[in-house]
C-alpha positions as CSV (number, residue, x, y, z in Angstrom):
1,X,143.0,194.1,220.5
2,X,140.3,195.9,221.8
3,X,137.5,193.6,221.9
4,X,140.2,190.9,223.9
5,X,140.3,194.4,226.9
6,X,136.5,194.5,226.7
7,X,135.6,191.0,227.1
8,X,138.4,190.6,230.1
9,X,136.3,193.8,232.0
10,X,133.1,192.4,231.3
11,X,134.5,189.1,233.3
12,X,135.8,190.9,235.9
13,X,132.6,193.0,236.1
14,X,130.5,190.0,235.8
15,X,132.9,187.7,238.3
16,X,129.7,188.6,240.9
17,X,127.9,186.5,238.6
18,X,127.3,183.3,237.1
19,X,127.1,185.2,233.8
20,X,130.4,185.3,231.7
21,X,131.3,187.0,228.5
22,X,132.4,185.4,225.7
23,X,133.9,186.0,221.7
24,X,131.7,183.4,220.5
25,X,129.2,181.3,221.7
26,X,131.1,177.8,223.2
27,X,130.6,174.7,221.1
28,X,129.1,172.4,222.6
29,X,127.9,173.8,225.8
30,X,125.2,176.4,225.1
31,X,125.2,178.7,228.3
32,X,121.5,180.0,229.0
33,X,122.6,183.5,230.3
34,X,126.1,185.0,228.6
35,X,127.3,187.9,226.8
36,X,128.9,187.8,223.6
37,X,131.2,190.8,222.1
38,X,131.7,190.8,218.7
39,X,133.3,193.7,216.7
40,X,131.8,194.9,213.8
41,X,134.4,198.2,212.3
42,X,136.7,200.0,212.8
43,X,139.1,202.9,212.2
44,X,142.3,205.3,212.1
45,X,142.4,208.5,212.1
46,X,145.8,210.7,213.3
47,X,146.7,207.5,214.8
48,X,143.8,207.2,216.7
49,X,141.7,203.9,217.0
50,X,138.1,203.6,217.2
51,X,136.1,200.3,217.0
52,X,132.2,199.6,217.0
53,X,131.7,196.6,218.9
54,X,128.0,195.0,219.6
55,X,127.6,193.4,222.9
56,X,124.8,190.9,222.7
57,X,122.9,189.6,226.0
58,X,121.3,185.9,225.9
59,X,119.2,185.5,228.4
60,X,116.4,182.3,229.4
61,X,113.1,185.0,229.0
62,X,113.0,188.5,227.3
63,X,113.4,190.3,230.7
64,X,116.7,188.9,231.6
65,X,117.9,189.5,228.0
66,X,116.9,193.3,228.4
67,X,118.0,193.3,232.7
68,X,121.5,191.9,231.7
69,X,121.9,194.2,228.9
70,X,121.3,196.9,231.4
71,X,123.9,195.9,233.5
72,X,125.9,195.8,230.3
73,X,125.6,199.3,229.5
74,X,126.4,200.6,232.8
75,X,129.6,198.7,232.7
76,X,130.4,200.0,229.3
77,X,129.5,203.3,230.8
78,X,132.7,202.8,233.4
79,X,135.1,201.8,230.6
80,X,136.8,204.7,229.9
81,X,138.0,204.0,233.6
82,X,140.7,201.4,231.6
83,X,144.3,203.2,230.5
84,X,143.3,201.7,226.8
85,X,140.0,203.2,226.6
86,X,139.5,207.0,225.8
87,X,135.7,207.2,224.5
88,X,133.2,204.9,225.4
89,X,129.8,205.8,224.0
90,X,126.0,203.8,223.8
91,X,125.5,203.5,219.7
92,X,122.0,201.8,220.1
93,X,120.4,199.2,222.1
94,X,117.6,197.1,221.1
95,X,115.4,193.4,220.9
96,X,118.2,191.1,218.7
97,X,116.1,187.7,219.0
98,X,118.4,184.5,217.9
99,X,115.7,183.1,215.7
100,X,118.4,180.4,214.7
101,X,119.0,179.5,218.2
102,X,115.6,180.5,219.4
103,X,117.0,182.6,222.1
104,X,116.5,185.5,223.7
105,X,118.7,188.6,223.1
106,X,119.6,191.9,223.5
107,X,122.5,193.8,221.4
108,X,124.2,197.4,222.5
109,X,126.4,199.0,220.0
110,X,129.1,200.9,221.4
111,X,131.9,203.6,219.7
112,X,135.3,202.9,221.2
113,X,138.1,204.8,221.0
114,X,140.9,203.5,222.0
115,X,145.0,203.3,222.4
């Protein structure tokens, strides 16, 4: 499952942080900085996988929202570095404020293709 590789290299990436990556948000504890990978399609073709996934960066002011989902990209950038990861390439990036929440946040939407 590719979003289950992606979110165990964020951690490792992140592991220099206090910042982790996450599926979902936790119940019950509501970290102020974090990164949440959700996937949104995906598809076969000739047996090959691809997957959009949007990577969404909380953060406690609109700057570290947009700083951590810089750091984000660059990771995602080094991705195809992982034996399941052929293609990894930047959709879009842009202001994705949790009005529910009211949080700050930041969402990249990446192309995967992957093994």
């Amino acid at each position: 499952m590719i979003e289950k590789i992606i979110l165990d290299y964020l951690n490792t990436k992140l592991s220099q942080t206090q910042i982790k990556a996450y599926m979902e948000l936790p119940e019950g504890e509501d970290p102020v900085t974090c990164v949440v990978i959700e996937k949104t399609g995906s598809s076969e073709n000739n047996y090959l996988r691809s997957a959009t996934l949007a990577i969404q960066s909380y953060g406690t002011s609109l700057y570290e929202a947009a700083s951590l989902n810089e750091m984000v990209k660059t990771f995602m950038e080094e991705a195809v570095s992982l034996s399941d990861v052929s293609k990894c390439k930047l959709n879009t990036d842009y202001v994705f404020n949790d009005v529910t929440r009211k949080r700050y946040r930041y969402q990249a939407v990446f192309e995967i293709n992957h093994y």
